[in-house]
MDTraj code that builds the backbone (N, CA, C; nanometers):
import mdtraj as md
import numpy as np

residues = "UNK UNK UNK UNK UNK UNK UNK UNK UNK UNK UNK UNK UNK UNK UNK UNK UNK UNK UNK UNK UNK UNK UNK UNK UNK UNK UNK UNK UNK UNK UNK UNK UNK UNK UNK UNK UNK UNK UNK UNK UNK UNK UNK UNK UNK UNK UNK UNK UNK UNK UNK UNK UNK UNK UNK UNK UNK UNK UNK UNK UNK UNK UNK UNK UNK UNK UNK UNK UNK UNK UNK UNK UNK UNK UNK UNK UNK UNK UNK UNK UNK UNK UNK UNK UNK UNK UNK UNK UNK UNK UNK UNK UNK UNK UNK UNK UNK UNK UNK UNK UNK UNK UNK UNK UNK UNK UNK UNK UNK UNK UNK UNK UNK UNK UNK UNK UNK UNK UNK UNK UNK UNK UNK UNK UNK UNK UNK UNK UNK UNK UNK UNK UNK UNK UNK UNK UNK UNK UNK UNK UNK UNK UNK UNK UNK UNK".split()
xyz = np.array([
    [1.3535, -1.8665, 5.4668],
    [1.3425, -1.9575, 5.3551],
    [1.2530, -1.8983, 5.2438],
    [1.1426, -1.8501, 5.2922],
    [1.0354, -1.7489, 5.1787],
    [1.1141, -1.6903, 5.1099],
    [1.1688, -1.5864, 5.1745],
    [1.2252, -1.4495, 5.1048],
    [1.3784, -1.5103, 5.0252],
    [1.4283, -1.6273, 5.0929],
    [1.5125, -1.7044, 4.9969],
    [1.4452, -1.7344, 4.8573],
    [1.3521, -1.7687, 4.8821],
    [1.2671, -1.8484, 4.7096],
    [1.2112, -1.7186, 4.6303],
    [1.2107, -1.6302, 4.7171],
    [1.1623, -1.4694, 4.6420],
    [1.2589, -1.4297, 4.5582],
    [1.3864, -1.4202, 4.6187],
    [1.5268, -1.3660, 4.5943],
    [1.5563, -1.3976, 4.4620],
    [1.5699, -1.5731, 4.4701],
    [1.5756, -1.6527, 4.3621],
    [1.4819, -1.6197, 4.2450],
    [1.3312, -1.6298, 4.2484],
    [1.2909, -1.5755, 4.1654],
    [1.2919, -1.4662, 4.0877],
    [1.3802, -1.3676, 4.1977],
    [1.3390, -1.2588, 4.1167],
    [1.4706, -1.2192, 4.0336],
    [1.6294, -1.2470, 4.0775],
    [1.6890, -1.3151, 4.0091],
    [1.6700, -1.3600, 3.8910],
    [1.5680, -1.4727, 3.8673],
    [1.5794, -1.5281, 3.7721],
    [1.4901, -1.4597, 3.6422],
    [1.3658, -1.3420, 3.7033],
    [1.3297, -1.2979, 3.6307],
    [1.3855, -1.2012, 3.5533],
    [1.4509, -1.1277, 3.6631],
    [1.5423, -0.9705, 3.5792],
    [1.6731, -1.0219, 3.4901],
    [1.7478, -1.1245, 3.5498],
    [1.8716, -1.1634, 3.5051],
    [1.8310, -1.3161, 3.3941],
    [1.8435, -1.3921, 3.4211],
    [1.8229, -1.4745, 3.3233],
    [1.7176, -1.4827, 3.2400],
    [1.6132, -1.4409, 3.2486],
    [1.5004, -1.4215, 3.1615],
    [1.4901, -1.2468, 3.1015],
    [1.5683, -1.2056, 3.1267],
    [1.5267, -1.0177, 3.0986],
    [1.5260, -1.0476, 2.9576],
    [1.6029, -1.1093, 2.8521],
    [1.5639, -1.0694, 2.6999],
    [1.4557, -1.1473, 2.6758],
    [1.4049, -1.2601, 2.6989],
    [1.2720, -1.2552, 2.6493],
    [1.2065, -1.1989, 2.6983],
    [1.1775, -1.1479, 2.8439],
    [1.0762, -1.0036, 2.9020],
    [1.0418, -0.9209, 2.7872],
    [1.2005, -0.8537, 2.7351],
    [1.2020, -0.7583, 2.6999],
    [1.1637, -0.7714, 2.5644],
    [1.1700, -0.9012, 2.4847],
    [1.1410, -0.9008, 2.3348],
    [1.0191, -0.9031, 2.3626],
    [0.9246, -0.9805, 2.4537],
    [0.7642, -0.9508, 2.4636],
    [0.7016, -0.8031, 2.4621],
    [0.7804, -0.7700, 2.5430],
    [0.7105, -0.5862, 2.6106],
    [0.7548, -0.5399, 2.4734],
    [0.8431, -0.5399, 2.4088],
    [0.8304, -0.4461, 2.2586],
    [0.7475, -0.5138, 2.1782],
    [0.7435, -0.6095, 2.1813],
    [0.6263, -0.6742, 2.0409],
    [0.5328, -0.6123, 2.0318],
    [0.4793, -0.6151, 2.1759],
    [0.3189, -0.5904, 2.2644],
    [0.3231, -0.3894, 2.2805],
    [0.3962, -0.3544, 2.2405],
    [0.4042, -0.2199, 2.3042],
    [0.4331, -0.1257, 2.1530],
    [0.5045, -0.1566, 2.0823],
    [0.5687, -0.1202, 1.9535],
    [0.5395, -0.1435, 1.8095],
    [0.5038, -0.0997, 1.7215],
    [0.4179, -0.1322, 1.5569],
    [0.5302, -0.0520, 1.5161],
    [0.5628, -0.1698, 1.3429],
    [0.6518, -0.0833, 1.2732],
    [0.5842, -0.0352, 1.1691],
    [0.5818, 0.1045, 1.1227],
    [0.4592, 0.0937, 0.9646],
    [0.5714, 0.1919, 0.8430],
    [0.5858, 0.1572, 0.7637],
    [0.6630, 0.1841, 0.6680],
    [0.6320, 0.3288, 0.6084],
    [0.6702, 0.4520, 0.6278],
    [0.6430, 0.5761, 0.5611],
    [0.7014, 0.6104, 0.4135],
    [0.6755, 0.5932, 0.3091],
    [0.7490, 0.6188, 0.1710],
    [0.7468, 0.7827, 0.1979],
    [0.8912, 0.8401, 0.1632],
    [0.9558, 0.9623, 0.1825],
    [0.8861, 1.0064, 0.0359],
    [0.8017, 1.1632, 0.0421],
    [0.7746, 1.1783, -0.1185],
    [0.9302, 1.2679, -0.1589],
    [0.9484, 1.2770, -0.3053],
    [1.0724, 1.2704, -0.3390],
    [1.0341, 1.3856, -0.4026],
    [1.1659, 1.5034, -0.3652],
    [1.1089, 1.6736, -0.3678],
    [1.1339, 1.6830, -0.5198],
    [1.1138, 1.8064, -0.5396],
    [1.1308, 1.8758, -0.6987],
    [1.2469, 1.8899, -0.7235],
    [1.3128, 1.9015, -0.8258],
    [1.4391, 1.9684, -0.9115],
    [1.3783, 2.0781, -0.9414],
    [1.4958, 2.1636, -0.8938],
    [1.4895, 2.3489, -0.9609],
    [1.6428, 2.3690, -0.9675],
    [1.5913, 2.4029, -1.1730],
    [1.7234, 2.4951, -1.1757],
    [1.7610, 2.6299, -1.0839],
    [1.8677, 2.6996, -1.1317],
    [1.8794, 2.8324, -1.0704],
    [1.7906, 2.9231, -1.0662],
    [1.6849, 2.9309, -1.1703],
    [1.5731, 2.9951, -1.2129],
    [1.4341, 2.9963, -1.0991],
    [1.4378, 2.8818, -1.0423],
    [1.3232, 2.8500, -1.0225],
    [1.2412, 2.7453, -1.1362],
    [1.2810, 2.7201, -1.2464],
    [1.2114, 2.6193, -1.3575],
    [1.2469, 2.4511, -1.3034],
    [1.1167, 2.4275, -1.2859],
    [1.1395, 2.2784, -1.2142],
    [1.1961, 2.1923, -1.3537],
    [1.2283, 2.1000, -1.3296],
    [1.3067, 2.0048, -1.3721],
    [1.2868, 1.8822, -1.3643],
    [1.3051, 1.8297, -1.2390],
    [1.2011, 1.7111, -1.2429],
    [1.1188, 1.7427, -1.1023],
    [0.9773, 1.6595, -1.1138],
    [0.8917, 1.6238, -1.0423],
    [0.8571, 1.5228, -1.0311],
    [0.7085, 1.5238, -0.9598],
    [0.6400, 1.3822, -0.8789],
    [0.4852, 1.4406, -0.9570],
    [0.4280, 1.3226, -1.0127],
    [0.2947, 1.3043, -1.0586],
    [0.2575, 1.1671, -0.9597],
    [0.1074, 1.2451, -0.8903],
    [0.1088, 1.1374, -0.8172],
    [-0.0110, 1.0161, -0.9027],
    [0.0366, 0.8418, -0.8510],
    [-0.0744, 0.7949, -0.9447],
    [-0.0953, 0.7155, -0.8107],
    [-0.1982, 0.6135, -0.8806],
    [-0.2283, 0.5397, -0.7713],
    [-0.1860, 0.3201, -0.8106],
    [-0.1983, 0.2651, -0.7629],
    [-0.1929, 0.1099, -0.7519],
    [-0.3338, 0.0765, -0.7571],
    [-0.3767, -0.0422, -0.8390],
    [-0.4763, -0.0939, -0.8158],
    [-0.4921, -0.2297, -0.7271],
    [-0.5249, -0.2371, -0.6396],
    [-0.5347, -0.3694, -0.5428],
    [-0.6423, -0.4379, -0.5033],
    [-0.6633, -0.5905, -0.5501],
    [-0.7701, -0.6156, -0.5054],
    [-0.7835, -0.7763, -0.3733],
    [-0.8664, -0.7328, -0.3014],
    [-0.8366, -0.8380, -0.1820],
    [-0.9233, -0.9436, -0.2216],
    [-0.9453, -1.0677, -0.2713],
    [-1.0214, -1.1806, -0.3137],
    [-1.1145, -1.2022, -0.1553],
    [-1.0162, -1.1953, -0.0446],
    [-1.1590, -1.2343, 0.0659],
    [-1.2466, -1.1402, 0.0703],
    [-1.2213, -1.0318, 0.0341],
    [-1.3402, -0.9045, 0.0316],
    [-1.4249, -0.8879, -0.0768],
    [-1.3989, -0.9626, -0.1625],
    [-1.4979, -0.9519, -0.2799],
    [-1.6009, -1.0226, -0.2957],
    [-1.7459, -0.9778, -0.3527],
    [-1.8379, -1.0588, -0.3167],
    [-1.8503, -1.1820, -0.4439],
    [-1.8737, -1.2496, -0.4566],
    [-1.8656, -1.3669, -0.6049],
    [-1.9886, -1.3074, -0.6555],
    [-2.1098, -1.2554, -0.6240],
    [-2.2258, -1.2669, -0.6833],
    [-2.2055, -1.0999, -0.7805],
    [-2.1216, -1.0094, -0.6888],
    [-2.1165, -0.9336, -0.7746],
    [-2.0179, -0.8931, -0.8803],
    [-1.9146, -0.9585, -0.8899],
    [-1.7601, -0.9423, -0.9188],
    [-1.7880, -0.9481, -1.1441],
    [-1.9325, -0.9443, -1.1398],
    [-1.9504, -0.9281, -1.3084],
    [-1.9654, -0.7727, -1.3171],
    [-2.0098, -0.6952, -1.2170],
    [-2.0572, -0.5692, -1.1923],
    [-1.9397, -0.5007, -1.1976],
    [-1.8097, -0.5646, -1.1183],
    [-1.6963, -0.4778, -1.0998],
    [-1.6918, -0.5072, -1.1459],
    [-1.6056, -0.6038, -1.2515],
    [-1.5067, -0.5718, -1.3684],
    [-1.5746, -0.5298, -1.5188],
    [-1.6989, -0.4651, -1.4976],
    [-1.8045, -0.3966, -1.5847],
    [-1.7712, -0.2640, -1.5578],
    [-1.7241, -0.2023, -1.4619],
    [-1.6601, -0.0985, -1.3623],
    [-1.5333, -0.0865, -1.4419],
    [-1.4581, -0.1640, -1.3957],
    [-1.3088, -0.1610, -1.3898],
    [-1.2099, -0.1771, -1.5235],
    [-1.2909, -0.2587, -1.5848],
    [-1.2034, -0.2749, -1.7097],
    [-1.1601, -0.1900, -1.8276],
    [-1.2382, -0.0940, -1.8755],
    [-1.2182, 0.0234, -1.8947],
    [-1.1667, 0.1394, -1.9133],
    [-1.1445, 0.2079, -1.7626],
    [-1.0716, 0.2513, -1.6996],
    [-0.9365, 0.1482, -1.6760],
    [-0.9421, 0.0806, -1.6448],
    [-0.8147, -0.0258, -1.6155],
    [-0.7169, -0.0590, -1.7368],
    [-0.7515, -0.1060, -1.8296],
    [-0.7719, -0.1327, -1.9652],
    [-0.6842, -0.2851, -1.9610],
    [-0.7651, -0.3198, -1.8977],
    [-0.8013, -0.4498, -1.9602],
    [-0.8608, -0.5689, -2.0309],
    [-0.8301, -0.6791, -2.0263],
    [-0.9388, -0.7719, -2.0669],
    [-1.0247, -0.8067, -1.9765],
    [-1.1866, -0.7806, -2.0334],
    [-1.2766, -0.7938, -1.8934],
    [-1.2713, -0.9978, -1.8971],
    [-1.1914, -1.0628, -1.9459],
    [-1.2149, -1.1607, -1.9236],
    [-1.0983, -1.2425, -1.8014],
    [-0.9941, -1.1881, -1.8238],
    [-0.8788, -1.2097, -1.7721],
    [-0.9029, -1.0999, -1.6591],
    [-0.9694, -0.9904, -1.6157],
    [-0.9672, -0.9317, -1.5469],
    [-1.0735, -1.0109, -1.4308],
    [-1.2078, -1.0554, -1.4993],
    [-1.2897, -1.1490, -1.3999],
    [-1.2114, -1.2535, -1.3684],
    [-1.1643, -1.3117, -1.4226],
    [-1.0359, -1.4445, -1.3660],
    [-0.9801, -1.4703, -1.2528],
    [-0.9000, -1.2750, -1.2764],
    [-0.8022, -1.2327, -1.1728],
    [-0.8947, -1.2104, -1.0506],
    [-1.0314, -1.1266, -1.0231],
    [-1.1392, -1.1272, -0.9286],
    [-1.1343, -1.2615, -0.8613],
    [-1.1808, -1.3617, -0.9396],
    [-1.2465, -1.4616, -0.8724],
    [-1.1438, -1.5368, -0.7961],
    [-0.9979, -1.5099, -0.7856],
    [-0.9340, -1.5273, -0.6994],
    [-0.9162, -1.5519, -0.5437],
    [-0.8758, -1.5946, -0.4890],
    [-0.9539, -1.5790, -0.2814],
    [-0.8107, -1.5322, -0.2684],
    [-0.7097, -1.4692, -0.3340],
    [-0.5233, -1.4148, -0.2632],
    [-0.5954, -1.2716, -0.2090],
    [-0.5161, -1.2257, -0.1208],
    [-0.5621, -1.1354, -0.0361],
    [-0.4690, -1.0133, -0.0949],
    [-0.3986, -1.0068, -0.2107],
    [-0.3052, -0.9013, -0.1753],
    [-0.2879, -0.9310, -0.3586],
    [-0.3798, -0.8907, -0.4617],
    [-0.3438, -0.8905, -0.6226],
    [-0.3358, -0.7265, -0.6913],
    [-0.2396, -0.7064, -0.7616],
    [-0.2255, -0.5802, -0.7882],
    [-0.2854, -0.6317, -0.8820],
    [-0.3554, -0.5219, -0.9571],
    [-0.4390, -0.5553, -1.0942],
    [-0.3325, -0.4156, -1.1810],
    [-0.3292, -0.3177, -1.1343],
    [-0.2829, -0.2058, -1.2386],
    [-0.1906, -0.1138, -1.1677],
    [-0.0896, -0.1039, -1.2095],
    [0.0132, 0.0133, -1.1511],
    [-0.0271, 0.1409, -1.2320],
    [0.0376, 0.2138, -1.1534],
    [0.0646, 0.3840, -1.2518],
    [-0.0815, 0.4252, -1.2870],
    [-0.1438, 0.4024, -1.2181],
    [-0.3360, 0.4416, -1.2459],
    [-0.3315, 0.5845, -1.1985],
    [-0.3556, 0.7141, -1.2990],
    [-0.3777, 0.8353, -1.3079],
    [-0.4691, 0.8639, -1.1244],
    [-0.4478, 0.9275, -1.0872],
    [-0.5246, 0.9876, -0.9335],
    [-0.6753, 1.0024, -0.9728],
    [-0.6861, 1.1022, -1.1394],
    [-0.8293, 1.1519, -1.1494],
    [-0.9306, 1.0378, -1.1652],
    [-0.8133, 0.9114, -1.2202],
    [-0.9046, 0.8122, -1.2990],
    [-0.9384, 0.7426, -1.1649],
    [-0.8385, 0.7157, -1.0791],
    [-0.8780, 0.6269, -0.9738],
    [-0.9679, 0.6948, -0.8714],
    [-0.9733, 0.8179, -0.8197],
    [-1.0874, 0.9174, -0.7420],
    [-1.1854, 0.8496, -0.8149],
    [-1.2317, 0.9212, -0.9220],
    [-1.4060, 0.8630, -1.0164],
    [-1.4282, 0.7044, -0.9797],
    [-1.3121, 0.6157, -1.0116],
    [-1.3405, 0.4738, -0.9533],
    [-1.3726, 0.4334, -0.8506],
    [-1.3300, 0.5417, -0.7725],
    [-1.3912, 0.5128, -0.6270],
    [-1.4669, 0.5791, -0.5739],
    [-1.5214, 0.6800, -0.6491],
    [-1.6353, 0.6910, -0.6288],
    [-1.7411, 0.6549, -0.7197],
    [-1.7527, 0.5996, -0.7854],
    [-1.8547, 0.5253, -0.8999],
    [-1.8683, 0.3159, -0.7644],
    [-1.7701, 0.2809, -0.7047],
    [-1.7523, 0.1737, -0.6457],
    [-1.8538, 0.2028, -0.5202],
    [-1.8303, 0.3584, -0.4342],
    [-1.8933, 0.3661, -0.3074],
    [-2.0178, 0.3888, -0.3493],
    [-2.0862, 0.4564, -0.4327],
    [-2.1745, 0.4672, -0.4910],
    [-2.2976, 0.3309, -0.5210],
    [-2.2383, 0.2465, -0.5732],
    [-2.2466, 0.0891, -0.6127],
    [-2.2390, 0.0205, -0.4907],
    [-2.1974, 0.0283, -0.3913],
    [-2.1969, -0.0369, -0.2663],
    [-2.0711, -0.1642, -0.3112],
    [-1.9903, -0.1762, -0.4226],
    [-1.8825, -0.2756, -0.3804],
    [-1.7940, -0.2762, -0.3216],
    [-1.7299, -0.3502, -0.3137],
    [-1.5889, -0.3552, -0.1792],
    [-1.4771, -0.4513, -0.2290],
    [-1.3743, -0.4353, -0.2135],
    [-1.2666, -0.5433, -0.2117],
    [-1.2246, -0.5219, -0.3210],
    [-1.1666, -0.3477, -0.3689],
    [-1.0697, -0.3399, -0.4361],
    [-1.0410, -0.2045, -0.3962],
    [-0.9075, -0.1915, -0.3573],
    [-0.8163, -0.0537, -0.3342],
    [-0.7242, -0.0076, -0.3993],
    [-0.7306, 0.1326, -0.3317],
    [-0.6297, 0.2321, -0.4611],
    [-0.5173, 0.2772, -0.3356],
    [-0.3699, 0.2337, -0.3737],
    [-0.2648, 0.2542, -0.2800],
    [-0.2045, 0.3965, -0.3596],
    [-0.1483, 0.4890, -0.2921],
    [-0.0953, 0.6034, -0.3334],
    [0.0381, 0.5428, -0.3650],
    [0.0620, 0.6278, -0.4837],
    [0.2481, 0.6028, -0.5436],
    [0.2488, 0.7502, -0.6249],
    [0.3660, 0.7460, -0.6939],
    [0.4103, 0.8623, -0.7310],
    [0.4912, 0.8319, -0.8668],
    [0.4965, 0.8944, -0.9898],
    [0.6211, 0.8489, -1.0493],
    [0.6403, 0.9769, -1.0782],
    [0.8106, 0.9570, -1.1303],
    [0.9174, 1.0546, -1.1480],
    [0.8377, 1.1600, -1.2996],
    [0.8534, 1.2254, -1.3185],
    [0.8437, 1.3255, -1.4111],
    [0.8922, 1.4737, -1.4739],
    [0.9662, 1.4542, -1.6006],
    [1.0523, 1.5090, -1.6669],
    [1.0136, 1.6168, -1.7620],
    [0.9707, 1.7279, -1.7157],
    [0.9017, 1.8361, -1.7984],
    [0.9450, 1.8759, -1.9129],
    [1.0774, 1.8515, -1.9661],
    [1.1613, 1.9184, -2.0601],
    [1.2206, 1.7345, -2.1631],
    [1.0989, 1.6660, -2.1197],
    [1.1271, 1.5391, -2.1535],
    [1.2954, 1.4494, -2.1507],
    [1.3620, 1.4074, -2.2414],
    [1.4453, 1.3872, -2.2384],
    [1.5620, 1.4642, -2.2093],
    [1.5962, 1.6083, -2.2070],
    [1.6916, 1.6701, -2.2153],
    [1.7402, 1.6592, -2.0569],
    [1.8674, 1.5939, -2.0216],
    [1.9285, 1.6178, -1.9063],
    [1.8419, 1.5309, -1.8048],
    [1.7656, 1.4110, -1.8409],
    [1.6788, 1.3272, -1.7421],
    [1.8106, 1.2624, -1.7327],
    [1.8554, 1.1964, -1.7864],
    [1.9606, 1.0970, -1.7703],
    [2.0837, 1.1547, -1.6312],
    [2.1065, 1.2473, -1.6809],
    [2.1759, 1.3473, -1.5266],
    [2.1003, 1.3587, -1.4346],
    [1.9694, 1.4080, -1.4198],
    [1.8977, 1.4611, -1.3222],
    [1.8477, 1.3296, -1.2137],
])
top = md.Topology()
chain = top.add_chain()
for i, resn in enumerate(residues, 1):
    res = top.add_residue(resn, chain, resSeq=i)
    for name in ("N", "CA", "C"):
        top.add_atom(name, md.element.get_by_symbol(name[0]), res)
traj = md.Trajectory(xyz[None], top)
């Protein structure tokens, strides 16, 4: 009778329960994280590039990470460089959303110095996400094809 109620159970674990088993053990076992592919050069026959990648950066700022007492300091920092309105830019700070882009297409050199002028300063709760945009050395000629 035991090994009857064993049988059954176990039955019921492999066979009627195996896809939710199995959707648990991957949840618990498996992370998906998104890799952006960087996007190679154009070369003519020559070797003369054609198009490229200039890399810039995203400006992001997390409202739960920011401190309120200092957030006059950053956007005394940021605006600037950012080029914004430091008034509409403190606005956007005093926010509590966890996820505000403040500036796309932010130059690498400009955003490095920002972050290090920030670690320097001891603030927190604004990040620089890597991006890239397209770039056309010979400006318009043949971008439209390429």
């Amino acid at each position: 009778m035991v090994f009857t109620l064993f049988s059954a159970r176990l039955i019921q674990l492999q066979v009627r329960d195996s896809a939710h088993y199995t959707g648990m053990a991957a949840d618990r076992h498996s992370r998906r994280q998104v890799i952006p592919a960087r996007r190679g050069d154009l070369l003519d026959i020559n070797g003369e590039v054609l198009a490229t990648n200039e890399p810039v950066r995203t400006v992001v700022a997390d409202g739960s990470l920011l401190k309120q007492d200092r957030i006059d300091e950053l956007v005394e920092l940021l605006a600037g460089p950012l080029k914004m309105d430091p008034a509409e830019l403190s606005r956007d700070l005093r926010t509590k959303r966890r996820y505000l882009i403040l500036r796309k297409k932010l130059p690498e050199l400009v955003a490095n110095e920002l972050q290090l002028q920030m670690a320097t300063r001891g603030l927190t709760g604004v990040y620089f996400e890597y991006d890239s945009v397209r770039v056309y050395p010979n400006d318009s000629m043949l971008s439209h094809v390429l």
